[in-house]
Residue frames as a rotation matrix with the C-alpha (Angstrom) as fourth column:
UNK 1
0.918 0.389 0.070 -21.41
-0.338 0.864 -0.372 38.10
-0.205 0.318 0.926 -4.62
UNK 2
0.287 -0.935 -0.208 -17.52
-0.056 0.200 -0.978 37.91
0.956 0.292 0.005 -6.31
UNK 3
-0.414 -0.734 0.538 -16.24
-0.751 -0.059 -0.658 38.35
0.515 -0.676 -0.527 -2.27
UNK 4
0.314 0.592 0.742 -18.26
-0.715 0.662 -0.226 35.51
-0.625 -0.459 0.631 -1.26
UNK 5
0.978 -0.019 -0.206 -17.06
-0.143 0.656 -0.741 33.21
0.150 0.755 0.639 -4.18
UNK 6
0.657 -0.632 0.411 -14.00
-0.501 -0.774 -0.389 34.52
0.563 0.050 -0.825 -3.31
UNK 7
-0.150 -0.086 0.985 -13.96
-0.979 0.154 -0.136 33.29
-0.140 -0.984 -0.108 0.22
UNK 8
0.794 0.592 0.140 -15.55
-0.533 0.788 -0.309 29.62
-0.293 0.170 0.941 -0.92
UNK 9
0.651 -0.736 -0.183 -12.48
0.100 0.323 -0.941 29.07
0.752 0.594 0.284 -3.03
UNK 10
-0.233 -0.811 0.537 -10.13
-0.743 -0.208 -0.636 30.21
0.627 -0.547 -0.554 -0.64
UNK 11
0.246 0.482 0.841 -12.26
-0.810 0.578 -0.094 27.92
-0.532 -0.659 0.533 2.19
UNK 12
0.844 0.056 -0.533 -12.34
-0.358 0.800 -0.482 25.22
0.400 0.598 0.695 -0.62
UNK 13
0.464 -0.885 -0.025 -8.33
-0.368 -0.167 -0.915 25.33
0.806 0.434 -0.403 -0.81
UNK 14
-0.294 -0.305 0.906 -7.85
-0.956 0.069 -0.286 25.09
0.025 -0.950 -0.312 3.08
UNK 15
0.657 0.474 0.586 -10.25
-0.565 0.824 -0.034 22.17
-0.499 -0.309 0.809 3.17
UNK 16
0.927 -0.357 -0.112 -8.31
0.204 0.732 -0.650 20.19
0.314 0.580 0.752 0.14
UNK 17
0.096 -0.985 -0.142 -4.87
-0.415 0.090 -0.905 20.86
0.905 0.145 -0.400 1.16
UNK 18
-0.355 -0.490 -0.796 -5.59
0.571 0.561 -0.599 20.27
0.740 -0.667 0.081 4.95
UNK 19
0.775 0.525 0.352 -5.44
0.161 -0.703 0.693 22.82
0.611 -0.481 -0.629 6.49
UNK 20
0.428 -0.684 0.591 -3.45
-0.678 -0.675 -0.289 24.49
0.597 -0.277 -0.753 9.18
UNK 21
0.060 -0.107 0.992 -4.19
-0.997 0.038 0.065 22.41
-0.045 -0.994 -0.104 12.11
UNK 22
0.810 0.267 -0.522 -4.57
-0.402 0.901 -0.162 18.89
0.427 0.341 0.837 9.80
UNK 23
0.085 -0.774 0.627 -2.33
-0.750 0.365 0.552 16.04
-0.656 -0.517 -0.550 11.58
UNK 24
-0.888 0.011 -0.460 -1.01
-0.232 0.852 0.470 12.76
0.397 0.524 -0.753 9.49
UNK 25
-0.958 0.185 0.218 -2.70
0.084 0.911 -0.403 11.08
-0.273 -0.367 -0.889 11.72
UNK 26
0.194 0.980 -0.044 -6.19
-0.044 -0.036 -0.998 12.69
-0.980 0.196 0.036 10.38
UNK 27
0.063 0.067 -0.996 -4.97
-0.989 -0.132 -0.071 12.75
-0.136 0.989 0.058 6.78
UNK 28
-0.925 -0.331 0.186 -4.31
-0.348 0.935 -0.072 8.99
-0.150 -0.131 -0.980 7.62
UNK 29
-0.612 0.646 0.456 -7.53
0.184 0.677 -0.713 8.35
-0.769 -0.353 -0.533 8.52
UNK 30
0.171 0.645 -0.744 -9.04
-0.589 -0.539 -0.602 9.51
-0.790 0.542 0.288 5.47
UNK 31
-0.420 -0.839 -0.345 -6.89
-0.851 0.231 0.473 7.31
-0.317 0.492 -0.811 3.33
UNK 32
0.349 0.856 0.382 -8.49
-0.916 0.398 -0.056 4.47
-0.199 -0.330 0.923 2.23
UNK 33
0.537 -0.423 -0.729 -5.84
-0.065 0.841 -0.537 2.32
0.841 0.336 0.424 1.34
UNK 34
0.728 -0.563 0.391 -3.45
-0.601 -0.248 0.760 1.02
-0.331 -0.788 -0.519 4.13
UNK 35
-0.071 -0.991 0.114 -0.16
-0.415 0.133 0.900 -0.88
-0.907 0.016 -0.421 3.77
UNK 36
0.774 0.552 -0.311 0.23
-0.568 0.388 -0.726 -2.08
-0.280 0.739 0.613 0.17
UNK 37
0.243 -0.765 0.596 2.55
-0.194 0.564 0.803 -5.00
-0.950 -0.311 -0.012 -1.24
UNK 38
-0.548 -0.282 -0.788 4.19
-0.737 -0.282 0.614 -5.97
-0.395 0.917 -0.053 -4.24
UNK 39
0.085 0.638 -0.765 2.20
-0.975 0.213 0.069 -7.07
0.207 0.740 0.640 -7.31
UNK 40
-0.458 0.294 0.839 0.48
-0.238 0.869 -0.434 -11.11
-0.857 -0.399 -0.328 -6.96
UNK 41
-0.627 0.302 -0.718 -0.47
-0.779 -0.283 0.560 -12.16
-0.034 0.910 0.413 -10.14
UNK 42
-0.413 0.712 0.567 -3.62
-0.526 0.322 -0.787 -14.31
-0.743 -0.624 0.242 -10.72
UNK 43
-0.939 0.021 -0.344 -4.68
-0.315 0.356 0.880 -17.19
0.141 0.934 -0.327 -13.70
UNK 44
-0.630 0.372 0.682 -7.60
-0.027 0.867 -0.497 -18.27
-0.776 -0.331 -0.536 -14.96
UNK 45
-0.931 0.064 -0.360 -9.27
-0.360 0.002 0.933 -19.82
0.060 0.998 0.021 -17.93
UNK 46
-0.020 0.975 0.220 -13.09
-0.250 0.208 -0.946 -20.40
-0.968 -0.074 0.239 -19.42
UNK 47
-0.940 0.223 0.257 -14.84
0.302 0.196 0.933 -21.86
0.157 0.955 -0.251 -22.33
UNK 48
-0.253 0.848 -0.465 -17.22
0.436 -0.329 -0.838 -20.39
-0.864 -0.415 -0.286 -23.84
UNK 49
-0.498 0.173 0.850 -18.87
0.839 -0.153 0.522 -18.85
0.220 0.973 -0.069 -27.17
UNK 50
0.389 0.605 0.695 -20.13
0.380 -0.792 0.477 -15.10
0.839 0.079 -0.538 -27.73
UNK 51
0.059 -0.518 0.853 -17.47
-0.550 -0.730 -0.405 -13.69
0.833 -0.445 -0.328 -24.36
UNK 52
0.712 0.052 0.701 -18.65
-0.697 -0.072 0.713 -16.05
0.087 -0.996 -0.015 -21.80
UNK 53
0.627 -0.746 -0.225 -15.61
0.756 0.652 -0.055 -17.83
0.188 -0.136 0.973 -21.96
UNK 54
-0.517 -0.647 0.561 -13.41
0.328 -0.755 -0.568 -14.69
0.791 -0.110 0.602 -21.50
UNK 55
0.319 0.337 0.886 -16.26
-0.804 -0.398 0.441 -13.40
0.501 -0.853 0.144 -18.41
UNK 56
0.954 -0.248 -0.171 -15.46
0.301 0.803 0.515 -17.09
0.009 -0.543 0.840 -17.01
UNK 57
-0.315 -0.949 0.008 -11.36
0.828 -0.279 -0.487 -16.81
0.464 -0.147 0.874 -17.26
UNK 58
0.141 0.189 0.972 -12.22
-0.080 -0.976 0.202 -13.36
0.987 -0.106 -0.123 -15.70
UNK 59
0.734 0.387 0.558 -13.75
-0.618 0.037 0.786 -14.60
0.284 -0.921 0.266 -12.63
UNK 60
0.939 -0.208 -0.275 -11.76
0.293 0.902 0.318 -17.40
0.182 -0.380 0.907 -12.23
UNK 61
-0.341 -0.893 0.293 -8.25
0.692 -0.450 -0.564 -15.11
0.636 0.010 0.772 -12.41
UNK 62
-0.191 0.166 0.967 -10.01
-0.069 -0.985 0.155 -13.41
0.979 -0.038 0.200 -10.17
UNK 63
0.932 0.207 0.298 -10.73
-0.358 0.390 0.848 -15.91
0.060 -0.897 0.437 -7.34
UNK 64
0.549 -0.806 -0.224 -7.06
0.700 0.589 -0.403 -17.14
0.456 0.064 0.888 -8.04
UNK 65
-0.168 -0.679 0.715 -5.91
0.202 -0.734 -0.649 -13.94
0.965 0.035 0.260 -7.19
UNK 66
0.073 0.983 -0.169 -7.81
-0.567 0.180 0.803 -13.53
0.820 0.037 0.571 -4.34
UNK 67
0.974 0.101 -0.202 -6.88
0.014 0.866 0.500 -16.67
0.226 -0.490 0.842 -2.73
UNK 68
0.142 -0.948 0.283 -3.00
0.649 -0.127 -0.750 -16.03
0.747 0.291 0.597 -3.57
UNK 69
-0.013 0.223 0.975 -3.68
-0.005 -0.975 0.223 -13.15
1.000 -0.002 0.013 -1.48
UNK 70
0.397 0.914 0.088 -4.94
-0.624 0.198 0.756 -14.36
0.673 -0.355 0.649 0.98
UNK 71
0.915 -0.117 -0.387 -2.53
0.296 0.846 0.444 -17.06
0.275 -0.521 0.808 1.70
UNK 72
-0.206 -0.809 0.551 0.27
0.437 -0.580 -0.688 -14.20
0.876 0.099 0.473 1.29
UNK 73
-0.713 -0.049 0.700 -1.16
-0.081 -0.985 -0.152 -11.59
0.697 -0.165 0.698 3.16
UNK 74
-0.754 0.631 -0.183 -4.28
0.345 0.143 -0.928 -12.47
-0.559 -0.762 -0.326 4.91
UNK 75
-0.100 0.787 0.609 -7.87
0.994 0.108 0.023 -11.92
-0.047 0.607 -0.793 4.15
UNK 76
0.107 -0.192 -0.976 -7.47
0.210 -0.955 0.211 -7.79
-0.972 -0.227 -0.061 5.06
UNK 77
-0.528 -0.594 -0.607 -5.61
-0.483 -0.377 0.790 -7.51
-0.698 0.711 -0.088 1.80
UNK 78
-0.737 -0.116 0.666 -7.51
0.384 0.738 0.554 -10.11
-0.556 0.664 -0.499 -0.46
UNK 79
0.491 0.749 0.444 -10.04
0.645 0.030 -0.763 -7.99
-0.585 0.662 -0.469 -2.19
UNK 80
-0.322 -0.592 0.739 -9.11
0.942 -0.119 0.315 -6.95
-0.099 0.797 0.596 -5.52
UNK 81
0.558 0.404 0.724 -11.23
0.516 -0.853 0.078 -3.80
0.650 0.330 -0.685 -5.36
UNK 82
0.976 -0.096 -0.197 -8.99
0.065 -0.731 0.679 -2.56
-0.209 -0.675 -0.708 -2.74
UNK 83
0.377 -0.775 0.508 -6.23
0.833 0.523 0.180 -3.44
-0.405 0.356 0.842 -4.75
UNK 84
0.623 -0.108 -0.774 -4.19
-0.242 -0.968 -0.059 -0.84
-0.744 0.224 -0.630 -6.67
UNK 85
-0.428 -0.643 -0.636 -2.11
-0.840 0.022 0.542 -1.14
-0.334 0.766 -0.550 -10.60
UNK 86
0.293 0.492 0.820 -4.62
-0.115 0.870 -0.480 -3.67
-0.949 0.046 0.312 -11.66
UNK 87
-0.159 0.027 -0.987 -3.78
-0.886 -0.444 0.130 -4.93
-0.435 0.895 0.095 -14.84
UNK 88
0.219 0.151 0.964 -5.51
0.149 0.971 -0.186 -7.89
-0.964 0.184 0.190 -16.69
UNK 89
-0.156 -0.116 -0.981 -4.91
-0.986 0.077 0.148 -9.33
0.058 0.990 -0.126 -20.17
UNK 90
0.043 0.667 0.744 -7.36
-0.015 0.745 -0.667 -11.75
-0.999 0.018 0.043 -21.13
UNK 91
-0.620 -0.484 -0.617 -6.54
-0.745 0.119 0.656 -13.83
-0.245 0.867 -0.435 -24.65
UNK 92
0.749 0.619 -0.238 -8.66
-0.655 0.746 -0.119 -16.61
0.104 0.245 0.964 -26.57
UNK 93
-0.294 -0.849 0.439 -6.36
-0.700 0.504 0.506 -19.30
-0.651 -0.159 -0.742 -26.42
UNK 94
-0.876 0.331 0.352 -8.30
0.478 0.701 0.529 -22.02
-0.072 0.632 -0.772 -28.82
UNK 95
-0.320 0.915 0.245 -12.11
0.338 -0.131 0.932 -21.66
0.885 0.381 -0.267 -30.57
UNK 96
0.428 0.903 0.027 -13.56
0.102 -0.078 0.992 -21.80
0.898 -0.422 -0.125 -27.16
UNK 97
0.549 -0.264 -0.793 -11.01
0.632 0.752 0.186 -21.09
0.548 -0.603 0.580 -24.90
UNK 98
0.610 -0.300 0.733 -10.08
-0.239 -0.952 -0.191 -17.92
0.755 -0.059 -0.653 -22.66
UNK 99
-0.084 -0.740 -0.667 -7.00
0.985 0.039 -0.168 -17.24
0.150 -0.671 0.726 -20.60
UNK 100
0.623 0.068 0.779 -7.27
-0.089 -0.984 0.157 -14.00
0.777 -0.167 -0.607 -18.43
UNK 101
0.022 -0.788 -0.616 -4.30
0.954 0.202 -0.224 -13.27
0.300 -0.582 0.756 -16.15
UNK 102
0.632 0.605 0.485 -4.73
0.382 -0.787 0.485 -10.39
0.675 -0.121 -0.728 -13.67
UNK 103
-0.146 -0.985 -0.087 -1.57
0.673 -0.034 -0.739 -8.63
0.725 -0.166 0.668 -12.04
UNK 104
0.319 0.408 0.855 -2.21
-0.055 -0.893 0.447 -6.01
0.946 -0.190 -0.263 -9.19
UNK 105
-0.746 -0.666 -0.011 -0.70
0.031 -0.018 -0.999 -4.94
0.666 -0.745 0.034 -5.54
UNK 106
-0.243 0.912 -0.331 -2.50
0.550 0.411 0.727 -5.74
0.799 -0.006 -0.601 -2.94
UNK 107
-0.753 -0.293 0.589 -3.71
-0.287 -0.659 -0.695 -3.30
0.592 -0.693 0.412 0.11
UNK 108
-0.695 0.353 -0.626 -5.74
0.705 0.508 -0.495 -2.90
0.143 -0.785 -0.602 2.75
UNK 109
0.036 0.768 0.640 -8.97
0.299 -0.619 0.726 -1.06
0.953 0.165 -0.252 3.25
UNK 110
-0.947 0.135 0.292 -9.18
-0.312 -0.602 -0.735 1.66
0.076 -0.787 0.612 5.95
UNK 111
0.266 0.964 0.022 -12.43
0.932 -0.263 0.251 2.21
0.247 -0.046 -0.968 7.27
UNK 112
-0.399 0.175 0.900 -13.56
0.557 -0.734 0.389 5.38
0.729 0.656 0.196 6.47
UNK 113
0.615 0.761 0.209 -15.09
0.274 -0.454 0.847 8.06
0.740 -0.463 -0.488 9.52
């Protein structure tokens, strides 16, 4: 049983580093990000009582970004989930008034297989 565990780990190890015979070009294709660019920062503000003014300013700094993206880079690069250093900071600005500002490099999604 222990020389069989043994082996698993050792198998494991081969698999996660590579392996012998692993080329870039297959560790490539695993990757799931492809070229990335510097940070694009995104604004956008909601009103609202009880958060949804801060979930509005969310989205909306989110389609700003997005779009920014987009006209930078192309649509390849505009989603934020493929995005990488996201960082938002989202503030009340008055009673009913959110500002959320979202900061993050954009990349490109591989496809995966």
């Amino acid at each position: 049983m222990r020389t069989s565990l043994k082996i698993a780990t050792i198998l494991t190890a081969i698999a996660v580093t590579g392996g012998v015979g692993t080329t870039k070009s297959e560790a490539q294709r695993w990757d799931p990000y492809d070229r990335c660019y510097e940070s694009v920062e995104g604004v956008g503000t909601g009103t609202g009582v009880f958060g949804r003014g801060s979930a509005r300013a969310r989205v909306a700094a989110r389609a700003n970004w997005e779009a920014s993206v987009a006209s930078l880079y192309g649509t390849r690069y505009s989603r934020l989930s493929s995005a990488r250093s996201i960082r938002w900071d989202c503030t009340r600005r008055a009673v009913l008034l959110a500002k959320c500002v979202v900061t993050a490099r954009p990349c490109g999604a591989r496809l995966r297989g």
